[in-house]
SENUMI-808475 format. One line per 10 residues: number of its first residue (from 1); their letters; for each residue z, y, x of N, C-alpha, C, CB. Coordinates in steps of 0.05 Angstrom, whole numbers, plus 5000, padded with zeros to 4 digits. Last residue first. Glycine has a CB too. Example, Ala and Ser with C-alpha at 12.3 -4.5 7.8 and 13.67 -1.06 7.14 Angstrom:
# residues 2
2> sa> 5142 4955 5257 5143 4979 5273 5157 5001 5258 5114 4988 5282  5156 4886 5264 5156 4910 5246 5156 4934 5264 5181 4911 5226 .
//
This chain:
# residues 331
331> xxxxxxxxxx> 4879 4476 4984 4863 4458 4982 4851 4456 5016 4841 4465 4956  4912 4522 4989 4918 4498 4993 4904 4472 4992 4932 4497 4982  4885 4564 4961 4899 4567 4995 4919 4537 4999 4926 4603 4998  4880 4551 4913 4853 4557 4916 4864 4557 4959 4839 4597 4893  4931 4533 4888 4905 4522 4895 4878 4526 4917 4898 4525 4877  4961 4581 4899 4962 4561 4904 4948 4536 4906 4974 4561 4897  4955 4638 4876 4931 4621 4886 4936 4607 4905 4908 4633 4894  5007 4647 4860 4988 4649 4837 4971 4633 4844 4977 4674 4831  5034 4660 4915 5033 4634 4892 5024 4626 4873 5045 4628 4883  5019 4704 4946 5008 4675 4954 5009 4650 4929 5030 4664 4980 .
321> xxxxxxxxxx> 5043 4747 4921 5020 4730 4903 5005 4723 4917 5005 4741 4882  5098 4754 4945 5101 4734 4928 5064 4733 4909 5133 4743 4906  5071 4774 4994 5093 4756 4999 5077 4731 4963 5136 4779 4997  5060 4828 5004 5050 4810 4979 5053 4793 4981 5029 4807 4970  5046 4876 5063 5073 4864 5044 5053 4846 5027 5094 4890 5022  5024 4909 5097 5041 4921 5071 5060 4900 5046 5014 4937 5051  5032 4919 5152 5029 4897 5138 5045 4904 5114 5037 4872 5152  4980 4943 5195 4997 4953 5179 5008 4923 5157 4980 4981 5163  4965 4935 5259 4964 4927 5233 4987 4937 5221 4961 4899 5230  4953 4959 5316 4970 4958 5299 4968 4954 5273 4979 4972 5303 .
311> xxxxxxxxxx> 4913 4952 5374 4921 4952 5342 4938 4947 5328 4911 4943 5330  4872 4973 5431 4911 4962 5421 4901 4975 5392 4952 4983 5443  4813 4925 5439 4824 4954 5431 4850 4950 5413 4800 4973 5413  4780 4890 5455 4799 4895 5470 4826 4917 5459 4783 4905 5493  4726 4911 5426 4733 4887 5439 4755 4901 5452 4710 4871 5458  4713 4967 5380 4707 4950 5411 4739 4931 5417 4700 4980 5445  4694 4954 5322 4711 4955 5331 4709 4944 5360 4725 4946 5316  4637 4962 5313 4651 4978 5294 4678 4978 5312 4651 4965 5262  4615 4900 5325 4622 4922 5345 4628 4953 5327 4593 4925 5368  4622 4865 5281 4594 4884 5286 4589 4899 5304 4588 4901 5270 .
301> xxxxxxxxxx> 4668 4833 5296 4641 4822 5310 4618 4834 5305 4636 4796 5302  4696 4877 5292 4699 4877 5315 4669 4856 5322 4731 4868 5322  4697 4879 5221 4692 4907 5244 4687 4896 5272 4721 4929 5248  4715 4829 5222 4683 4832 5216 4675 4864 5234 4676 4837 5173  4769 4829 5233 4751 4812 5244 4727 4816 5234 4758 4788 5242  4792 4868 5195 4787 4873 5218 4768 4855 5235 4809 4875 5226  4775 4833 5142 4761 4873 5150 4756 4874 5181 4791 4907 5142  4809 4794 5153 4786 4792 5151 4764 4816 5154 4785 4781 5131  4857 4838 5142 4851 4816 5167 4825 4804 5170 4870 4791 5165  4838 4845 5085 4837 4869 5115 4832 4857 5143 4868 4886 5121 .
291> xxxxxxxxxx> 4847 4810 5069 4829 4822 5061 4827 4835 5092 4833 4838 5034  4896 4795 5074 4897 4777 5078 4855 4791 5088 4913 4755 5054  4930 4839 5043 4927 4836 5082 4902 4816 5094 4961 4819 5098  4906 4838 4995 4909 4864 5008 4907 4847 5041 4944 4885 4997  4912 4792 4973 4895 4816 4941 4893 4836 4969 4925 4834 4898  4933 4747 4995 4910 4746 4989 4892 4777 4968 4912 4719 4975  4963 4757 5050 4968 4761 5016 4939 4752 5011 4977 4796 5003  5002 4725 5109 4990 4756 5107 4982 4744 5068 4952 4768 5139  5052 4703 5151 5043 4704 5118 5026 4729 5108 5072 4704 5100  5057 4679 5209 5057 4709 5198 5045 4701 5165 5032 4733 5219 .
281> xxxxxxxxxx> 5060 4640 5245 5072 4645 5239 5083 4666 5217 5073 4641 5254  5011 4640 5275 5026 4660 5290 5050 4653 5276 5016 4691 5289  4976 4607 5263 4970 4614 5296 4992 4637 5302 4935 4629 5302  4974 4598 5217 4978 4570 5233 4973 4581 5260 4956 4544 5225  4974 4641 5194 4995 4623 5187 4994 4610 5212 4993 4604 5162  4930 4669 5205 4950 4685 5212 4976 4661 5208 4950 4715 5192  4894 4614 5177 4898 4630 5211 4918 4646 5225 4880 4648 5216  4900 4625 5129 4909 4603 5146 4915 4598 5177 4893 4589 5141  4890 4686 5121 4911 4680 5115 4919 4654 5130 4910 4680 5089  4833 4677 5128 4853 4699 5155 4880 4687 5143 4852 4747 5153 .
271> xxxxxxxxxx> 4807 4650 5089 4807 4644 5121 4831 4655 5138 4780 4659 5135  4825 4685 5052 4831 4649 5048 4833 4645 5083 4797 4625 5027  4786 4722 5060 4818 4720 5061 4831 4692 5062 4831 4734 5035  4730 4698 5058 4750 4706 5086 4780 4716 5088 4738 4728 5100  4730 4685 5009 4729 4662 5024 4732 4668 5049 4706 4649 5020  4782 4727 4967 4758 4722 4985 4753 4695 5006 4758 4747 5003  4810 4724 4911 4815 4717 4935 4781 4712 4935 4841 4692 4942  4822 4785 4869 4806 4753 4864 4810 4749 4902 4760 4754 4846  4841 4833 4868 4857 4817 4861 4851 4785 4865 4861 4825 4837  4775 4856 4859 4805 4865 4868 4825 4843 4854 4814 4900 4855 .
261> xxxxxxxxxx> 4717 4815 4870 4731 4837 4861 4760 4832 4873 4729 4839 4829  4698 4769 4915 4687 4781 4883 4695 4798 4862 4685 4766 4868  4709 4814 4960 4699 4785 4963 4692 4793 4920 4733 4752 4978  4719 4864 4997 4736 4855 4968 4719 4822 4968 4727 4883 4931  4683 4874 5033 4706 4842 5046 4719 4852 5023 4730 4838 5086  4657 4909 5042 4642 4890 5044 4662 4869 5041 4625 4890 5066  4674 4979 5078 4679 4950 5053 4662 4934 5064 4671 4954 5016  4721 5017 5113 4701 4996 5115 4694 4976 5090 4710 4981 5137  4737 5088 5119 4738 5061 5104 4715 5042 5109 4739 5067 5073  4754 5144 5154 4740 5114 5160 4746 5097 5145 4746 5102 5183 .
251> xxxxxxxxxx> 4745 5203 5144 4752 5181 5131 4743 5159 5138 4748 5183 5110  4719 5250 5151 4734 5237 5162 4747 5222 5169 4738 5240 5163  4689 5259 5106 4671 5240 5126 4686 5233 5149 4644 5255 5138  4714 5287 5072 4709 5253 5063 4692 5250 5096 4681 5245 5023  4754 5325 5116 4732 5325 5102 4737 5292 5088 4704 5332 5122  4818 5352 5115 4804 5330 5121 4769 5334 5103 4825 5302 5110  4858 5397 5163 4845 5391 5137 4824 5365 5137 4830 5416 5128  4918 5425 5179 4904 5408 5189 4891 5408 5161 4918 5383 5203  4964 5463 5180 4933 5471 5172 4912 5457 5182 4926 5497 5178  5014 5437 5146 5005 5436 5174 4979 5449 5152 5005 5402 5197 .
241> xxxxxxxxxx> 5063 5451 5104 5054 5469 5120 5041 5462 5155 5079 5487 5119  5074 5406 5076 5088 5409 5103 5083 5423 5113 5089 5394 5120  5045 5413 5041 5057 5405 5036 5079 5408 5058 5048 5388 5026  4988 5411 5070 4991 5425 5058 5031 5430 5044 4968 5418 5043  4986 5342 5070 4991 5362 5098 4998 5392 5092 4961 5364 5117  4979 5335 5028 4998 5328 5037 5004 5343 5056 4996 5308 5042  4924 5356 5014 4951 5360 4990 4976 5353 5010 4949 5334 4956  4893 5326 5047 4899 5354 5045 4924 5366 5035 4881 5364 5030  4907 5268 5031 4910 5282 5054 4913 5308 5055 4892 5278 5068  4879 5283 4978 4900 5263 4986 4915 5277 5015 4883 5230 4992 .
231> xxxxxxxxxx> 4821 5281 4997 4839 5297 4978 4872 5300 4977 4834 5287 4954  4816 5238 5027 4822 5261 5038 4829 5287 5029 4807 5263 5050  4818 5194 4985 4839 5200 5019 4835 5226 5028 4827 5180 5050  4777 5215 4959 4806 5207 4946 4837 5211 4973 4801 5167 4935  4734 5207 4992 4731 5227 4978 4770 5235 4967 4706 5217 4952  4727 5163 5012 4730 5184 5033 4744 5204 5011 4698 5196 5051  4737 5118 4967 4750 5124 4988 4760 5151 5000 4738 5114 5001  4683 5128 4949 4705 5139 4929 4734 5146 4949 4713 5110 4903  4653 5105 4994 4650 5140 4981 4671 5147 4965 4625 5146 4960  4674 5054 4995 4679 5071 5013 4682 5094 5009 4665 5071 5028 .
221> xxxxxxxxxx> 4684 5030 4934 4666 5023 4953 4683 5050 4974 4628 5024 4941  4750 4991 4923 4730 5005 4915 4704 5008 4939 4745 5031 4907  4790 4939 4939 4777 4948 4912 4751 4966 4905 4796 4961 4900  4799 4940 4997 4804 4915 4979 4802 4923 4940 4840 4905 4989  4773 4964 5055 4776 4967 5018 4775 4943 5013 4751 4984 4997  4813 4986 5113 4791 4963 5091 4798 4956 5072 4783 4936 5098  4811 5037 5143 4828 5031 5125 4802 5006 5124 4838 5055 5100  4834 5063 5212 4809 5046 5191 4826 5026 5166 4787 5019 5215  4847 5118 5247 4857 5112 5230 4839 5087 5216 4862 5134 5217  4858 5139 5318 4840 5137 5295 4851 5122 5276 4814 5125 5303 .
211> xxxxxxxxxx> 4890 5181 5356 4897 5153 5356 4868 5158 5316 4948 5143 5355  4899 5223 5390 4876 5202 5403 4869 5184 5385 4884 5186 5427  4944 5244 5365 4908 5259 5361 4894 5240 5370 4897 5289 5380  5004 5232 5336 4982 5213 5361 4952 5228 5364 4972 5173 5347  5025 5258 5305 5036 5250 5333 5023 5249 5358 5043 5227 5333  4990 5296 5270 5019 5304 5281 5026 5295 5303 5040 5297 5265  4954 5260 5265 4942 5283 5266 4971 5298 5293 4936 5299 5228  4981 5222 5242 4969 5209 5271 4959 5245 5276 4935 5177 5268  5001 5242 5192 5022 5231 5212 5009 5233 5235 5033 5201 5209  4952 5243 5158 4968 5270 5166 4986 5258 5192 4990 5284 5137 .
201> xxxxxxxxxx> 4936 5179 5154 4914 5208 5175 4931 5233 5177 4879 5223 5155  4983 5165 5131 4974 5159 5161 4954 5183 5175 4957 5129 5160  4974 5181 5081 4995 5196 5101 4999 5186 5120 5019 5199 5094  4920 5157 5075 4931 5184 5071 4954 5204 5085 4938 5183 5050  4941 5113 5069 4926 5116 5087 4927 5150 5092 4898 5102 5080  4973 5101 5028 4985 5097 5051 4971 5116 5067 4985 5069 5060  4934 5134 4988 4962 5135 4994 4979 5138 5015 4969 5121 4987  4899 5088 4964 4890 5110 4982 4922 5129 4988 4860 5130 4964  4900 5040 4939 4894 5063 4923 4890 5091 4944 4919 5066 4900  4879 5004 4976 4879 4991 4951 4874 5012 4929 4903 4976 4947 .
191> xxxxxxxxxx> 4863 4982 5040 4864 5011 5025 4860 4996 4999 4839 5039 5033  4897 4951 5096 4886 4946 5075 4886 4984 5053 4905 4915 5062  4895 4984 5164 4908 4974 5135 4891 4964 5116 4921 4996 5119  4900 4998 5226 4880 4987 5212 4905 4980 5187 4861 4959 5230  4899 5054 5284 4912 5041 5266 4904 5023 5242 4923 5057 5260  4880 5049 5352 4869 5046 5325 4892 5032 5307 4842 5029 5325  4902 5059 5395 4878 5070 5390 4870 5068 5369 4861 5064 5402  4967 5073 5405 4948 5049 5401 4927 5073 5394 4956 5022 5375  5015 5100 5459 4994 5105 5433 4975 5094 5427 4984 5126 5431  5029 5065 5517 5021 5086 5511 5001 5086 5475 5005 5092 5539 .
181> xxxxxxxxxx> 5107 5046 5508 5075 5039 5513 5060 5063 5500 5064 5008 5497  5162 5033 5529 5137 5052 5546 5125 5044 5546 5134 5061 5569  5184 5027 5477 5174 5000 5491 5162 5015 5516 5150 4979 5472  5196 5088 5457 5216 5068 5473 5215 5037 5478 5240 5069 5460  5143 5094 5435 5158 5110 5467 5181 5093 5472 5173 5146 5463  5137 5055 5396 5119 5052 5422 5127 5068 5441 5092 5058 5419  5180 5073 5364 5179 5050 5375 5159 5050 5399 5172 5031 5355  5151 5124 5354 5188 5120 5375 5191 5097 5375 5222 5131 5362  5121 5118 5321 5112 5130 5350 5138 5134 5365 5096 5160 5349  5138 5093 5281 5124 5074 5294 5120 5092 5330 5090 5068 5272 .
171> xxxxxxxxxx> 5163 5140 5267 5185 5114 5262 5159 5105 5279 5199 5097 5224  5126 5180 5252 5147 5189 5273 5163 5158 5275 5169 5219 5260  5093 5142 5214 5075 5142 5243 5104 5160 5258 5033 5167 5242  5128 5147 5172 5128 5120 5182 5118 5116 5214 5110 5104 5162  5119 5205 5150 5148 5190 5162 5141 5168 5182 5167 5174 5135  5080 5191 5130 5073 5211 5155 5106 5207 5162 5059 5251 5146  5091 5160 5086 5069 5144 5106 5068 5169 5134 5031 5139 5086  5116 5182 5051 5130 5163 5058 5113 5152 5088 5132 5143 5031  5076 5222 5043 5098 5230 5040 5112 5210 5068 5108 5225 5007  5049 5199 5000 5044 5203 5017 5056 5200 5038 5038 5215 5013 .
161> xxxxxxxxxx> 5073 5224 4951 5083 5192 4959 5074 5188 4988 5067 5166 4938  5056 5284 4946 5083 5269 4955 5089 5244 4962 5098 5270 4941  5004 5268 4938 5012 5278 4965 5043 5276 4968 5003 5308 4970  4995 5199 4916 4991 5228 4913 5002 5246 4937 5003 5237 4887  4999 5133 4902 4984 5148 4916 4981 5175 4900 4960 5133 4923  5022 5086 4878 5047 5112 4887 5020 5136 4903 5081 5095 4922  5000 5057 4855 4997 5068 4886 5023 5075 4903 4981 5095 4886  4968 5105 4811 4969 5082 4819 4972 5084 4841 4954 5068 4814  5033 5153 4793 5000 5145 4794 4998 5113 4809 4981 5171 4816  5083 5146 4754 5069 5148 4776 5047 5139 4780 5079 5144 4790 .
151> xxxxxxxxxx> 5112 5204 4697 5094 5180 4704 5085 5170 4738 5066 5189 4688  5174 5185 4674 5164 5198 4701 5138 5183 4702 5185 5193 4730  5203 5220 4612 5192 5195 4620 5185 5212 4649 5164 5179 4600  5266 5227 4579 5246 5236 4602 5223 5217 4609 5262 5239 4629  5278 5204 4511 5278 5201 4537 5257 5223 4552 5270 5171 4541  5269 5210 4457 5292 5230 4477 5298 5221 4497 5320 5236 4468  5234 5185 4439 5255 5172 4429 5281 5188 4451 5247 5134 4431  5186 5213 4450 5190 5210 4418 5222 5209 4413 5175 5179 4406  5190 5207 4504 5194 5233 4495 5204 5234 4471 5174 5248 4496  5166 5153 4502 5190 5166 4514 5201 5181 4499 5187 5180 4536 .
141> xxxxxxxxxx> 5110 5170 4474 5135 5150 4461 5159 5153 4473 5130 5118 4463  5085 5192 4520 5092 5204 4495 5128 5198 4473 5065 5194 4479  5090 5156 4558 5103 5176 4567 5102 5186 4540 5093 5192 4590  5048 5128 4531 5070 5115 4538 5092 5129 4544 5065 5100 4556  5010 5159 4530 5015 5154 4509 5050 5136 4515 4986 5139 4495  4990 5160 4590 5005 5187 4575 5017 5180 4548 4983 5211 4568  4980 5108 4595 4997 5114 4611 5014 5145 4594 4979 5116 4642  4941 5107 4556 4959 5089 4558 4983 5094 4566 4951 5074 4570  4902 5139 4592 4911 5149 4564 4929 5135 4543 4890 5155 4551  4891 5115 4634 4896 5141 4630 4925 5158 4604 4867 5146 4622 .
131> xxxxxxxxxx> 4857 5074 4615 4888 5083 4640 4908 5097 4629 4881 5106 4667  4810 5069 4598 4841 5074 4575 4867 5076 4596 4848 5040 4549  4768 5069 4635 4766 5085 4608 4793 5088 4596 4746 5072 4586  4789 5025 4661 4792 5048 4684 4779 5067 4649 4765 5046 4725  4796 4977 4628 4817 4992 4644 4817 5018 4652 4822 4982 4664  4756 4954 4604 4761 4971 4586 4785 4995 4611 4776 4953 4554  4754 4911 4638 4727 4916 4632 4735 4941 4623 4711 4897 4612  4808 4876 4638 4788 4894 4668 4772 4909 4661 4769 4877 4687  4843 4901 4592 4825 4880 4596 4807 4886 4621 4809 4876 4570  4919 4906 4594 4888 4914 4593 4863 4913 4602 4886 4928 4596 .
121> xxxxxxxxxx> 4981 4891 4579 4955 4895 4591 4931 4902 4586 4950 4881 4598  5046 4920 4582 5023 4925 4571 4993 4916 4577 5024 4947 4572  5112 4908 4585 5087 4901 4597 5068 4913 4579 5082 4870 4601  5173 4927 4618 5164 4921 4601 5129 4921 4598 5178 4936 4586  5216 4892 4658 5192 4907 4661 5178 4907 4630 5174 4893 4687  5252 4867 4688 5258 4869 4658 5242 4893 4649 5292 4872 4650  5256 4828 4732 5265 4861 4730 5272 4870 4705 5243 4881 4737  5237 4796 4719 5264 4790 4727 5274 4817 4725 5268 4776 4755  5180 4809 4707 5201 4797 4680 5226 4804 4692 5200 4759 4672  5166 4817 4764 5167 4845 4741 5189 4834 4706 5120 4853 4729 .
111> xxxxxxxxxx> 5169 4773 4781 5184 4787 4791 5198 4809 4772 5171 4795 4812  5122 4747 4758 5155 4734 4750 5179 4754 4766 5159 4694 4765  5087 4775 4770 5089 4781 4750 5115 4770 4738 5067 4776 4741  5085 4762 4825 5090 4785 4824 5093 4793 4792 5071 4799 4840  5078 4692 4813 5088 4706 4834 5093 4738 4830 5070 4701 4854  5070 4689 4743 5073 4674 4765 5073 4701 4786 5049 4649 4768  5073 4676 4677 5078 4696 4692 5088 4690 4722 5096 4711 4677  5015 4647 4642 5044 4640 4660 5052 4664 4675 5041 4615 4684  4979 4675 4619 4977 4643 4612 5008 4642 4629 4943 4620 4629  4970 4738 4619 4973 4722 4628 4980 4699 4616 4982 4728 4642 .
101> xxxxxxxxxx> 4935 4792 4582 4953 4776 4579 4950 4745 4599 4953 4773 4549  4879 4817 4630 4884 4794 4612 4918 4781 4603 4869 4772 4628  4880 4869 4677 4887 4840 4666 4893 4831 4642 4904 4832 4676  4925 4918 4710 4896 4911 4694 4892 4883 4686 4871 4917 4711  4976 4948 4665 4975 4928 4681 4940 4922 4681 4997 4903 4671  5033 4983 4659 5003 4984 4646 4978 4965 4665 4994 5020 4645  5098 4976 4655 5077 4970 4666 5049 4964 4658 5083 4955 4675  5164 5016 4650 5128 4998 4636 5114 5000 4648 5111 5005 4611  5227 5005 4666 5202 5007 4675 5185 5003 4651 5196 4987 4698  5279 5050 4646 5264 5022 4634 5240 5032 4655 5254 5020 4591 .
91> xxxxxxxxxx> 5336 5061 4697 5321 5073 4676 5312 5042 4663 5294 5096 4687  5384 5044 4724 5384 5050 4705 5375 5052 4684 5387 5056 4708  5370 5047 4780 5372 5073 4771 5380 5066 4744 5347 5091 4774  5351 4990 4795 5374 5001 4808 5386 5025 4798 5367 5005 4833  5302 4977 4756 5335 4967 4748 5356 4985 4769 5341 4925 4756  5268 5020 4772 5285 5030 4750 5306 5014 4742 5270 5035 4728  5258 4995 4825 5276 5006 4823 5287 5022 4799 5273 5016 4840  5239 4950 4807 5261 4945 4810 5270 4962 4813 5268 4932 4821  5192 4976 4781 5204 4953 4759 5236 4953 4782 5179 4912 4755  5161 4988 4832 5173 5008 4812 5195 4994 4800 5153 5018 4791 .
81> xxxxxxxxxx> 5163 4935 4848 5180 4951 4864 5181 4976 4838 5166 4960 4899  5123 4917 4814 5139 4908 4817 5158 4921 4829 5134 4893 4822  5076 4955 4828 5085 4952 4797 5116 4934 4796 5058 4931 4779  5064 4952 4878 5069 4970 4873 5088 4967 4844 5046 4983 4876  5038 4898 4876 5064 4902 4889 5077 4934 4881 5060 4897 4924  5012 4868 4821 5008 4898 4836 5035 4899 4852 5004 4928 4812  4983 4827 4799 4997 4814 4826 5001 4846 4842 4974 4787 4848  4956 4849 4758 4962 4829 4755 4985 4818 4774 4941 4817 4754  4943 4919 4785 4938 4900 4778 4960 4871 4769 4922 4900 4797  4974 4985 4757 4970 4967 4778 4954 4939 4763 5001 4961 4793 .
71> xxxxxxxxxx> 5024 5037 4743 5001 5018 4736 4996 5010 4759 4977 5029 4721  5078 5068 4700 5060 5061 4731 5039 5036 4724 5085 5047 4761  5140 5098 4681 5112 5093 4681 5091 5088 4703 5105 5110 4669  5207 5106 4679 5190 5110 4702 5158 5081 4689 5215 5100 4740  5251 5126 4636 5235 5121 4631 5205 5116 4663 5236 5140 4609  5290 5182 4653 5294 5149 4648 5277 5123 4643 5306 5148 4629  5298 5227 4699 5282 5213 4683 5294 5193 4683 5257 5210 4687  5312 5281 4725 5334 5267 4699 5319 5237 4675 5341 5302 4674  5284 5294 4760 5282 5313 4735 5293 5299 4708 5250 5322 4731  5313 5267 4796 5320 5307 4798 5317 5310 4772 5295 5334 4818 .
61> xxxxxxxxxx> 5293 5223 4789 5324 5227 4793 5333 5259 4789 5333 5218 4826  5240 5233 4805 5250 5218 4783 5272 5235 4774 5258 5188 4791  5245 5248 4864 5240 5266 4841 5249 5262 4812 5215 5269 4839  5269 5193 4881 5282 5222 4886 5265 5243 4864 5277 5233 4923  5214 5174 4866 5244 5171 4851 5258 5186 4865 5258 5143 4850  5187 5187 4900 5178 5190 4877 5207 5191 4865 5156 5170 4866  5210 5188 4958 5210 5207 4953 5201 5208 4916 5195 5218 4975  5211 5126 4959 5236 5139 4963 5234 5163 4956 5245 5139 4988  5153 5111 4944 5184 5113 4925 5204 5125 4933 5197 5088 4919  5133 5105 4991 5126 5129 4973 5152 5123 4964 5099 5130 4952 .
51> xxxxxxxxxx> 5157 5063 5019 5162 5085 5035 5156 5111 5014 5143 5083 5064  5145 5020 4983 5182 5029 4985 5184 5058 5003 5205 5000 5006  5098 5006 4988 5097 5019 4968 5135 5035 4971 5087 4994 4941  5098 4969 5027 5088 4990 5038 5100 5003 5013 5057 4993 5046  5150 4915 5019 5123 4918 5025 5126 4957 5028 5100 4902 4997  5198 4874 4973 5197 4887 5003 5157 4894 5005 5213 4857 5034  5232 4870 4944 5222 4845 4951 5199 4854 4974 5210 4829 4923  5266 4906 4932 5253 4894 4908 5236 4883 4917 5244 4909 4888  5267 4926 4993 5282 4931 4975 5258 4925 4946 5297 4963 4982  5238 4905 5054 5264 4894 5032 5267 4897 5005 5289 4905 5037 .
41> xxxxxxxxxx> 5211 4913 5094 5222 4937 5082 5247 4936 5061 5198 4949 5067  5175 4877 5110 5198 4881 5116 5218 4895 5106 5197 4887 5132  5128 4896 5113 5130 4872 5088 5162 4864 5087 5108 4839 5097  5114 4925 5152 5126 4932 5127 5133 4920 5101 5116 4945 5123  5112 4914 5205 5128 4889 5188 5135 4909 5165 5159 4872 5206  5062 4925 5236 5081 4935 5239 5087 4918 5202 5078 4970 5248  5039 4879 5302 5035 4886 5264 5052 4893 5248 5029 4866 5246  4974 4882 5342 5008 4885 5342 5009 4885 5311 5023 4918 5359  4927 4853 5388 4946 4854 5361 4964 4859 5362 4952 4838 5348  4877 4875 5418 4906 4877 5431 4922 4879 5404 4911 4906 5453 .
31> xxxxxxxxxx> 4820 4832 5391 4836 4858 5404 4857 4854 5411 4841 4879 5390  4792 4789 5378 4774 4803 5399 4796 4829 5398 4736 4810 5389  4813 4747 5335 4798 4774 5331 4784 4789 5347 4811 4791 5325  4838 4707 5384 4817 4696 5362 4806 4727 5352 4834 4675 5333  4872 4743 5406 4850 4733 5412 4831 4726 5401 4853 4720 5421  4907 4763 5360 4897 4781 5369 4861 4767 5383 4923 4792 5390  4932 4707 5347 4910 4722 5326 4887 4746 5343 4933 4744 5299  4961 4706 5407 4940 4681 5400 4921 4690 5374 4959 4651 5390  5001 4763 5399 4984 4746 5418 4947 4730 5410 5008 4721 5423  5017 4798 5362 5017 4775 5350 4979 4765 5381 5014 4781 5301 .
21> xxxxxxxxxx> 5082 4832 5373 5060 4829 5389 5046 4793 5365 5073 4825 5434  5116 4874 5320 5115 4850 5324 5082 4850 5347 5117 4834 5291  5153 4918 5308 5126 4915 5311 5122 4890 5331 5111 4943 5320  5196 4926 5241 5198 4914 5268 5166 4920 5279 5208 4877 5267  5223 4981 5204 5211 4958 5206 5195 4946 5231 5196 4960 5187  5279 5024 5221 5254 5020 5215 5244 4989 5224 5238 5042 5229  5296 5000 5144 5283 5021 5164 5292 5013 5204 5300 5059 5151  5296 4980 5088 5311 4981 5108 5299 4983 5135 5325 4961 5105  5297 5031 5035 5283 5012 5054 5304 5006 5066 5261 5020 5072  5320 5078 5004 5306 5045 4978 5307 5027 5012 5250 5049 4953 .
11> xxxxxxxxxx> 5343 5140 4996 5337 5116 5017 5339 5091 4992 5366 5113 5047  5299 5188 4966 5322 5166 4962 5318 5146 4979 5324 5153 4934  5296 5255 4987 5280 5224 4987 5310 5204 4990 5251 5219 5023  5262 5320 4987 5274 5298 4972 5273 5267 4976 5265 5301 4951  5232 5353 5028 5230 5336 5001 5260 5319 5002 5200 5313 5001  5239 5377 5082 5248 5400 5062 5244 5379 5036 5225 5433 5062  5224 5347 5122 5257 5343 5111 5267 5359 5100 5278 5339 5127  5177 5352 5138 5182 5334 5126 5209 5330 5108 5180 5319 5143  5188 5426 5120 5182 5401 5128 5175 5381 5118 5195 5394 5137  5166 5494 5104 5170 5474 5091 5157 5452 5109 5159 5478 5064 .
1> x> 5192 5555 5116 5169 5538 5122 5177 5509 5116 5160 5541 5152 .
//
């Protein structure tokens, strides 16, 4: 019967990541803030994406690949952590990237150079028609030249990367037994590709049953959401032999707060970001936390989220593309 600890998984993190009480934000939002520090995680500059990888690249590694393929946006944290860990392994990263050849390679894209990432972009408009087939063509050329290639989806999101996120709720639910506190009511993240969240709804199923899951879309509308997470979910749980199953309607995604698309800063991220700074100390992103933090404060003044209610933010990390929109969070 197949575990968590029947996969494969390369330790990349540095585990487990802290849960921080963030008091004075909490107030200002209307709940009981807590915010688990996956921005912490470290390894190639640290965020959520290091908990899938451990197990992607453990596969990598099995099936002798050199070549690790992946996609993402302009400022994709995901795209960067891949990039470092094919420097730690050896292999070549490429990065199929959505976006416009850049004018300067700034915060997550100066990371991916340092890495020595090799680049490809592709014009927003044309992206989601040539992904695909970029990504396979890229893996072709591998092959051409007697390499393995590994492709990973966007995200790291599939039921193995997953994976990394039903780990994280046994690591968060032994922090809250050994603070003797009782199981938060609501876990809240940014949802970019559906992944994390994914192996949050299998984890909370496992630990916590009371405990509800709300993702806030920082790219797509909700329906694609339910539909993807809980595909997602199934595959995973399946995977571990639980006969837990998800419909799309199980799925709590909230939108309205991408602001003018994915990657572009919102006039309520801008907000939460100065706020989470100047009231706690905390650096939340502008493409993902910064979004969500703003998610969460709109859920609670529609009443979506009751007043008072213990939360645990997920903080996936994007450190470095505060600096791209240095202007626009500094003016």
């Amino acid at each position: 019967m197949p575990t968590l600890d029947s996969y494969a998984r390369t330790p990349l993190g540095f585990f487990p990541t802290p849960v921080e009480a963030l008091p004075r934000l909490g107030a200002a939002l209307g709940v009981d803030l807590a915010i688990k520090r996956d921005d912490f995680t470290g390894f190639g500059g640290g965020g959520n994406k290091v908990r899938k990888l451990e197990y992607l690249v453990a596969e990598a590694l099995a099936l002798k690949a050199k070549v690790l393929i992946t996609t993402g946006g302009h400022q994709s944290n995901h795209a960067r952590m891949v990039a470092a860990a094919a420097c730690k392994f050896g292999m070549r990263a490429v990065l199929v990237l959505r976006g416009n050849p850049p004018a300067e390679y700034q915060g997550n894209l100066l990371l991916d150079r340092l890495f020595g990432a090799e680049f490809e972009f592709l014009s927003p408009d044309e992206y989601f028609t040539l992904i695909d087939g970029r990504m396979a063509a890229h893996a072709e050329a591998a092959r051409a030249k007697g390499e393995v290639p590994y492709v990973i989806p966007l995200g790291g999101a599939s039921g193995l990367g997953a994976l990394g996120y039903v780990r994280a709720v046994d690591e968060l639910a032994a922090q809250y037994e050994a603070a003797g506190a009782k199981p938060p009511e609501l876990i809240v993240l940014p949802v970019g590709s559906g992944g994390t969240m994914a192996g949050l709804e299998v984890g909370v199923r496992r630990r916590w049953k009371g405990t509800r899951v709300l993702g806030i879309s920082v790219s797509r509308d909700s329906k694609w959401f339910q539909e993807r997470i809980s595909a997602i979910a199934n595959e995973t749980a399946a995977m571990i032999d639980s006969t837990e199953t998800w419909a799309p309607s199980d799925i709590q995604v909230a939108d309205g707060y991408v602001g003018p698309g994915y990657g572009i800063p919102s006039e309520g991220s801008v907000r939460r970001i100065r706020e989470a700074a100047g009231l706690e100390g905390v650096l939340l992103d502008p493409v993902y936390t910064g979004k969500a933090m703003d998610g969460l404060a709109g859920c609670v003044a529609a009443g979506q989220v009751k007043r008072g209610t213990r939360v645990p933010f997920i903080h996936c990390g994007g450190g470095p593309s505060l600096f791209p929109f240095a202007k626009q969070l500094g003016a």
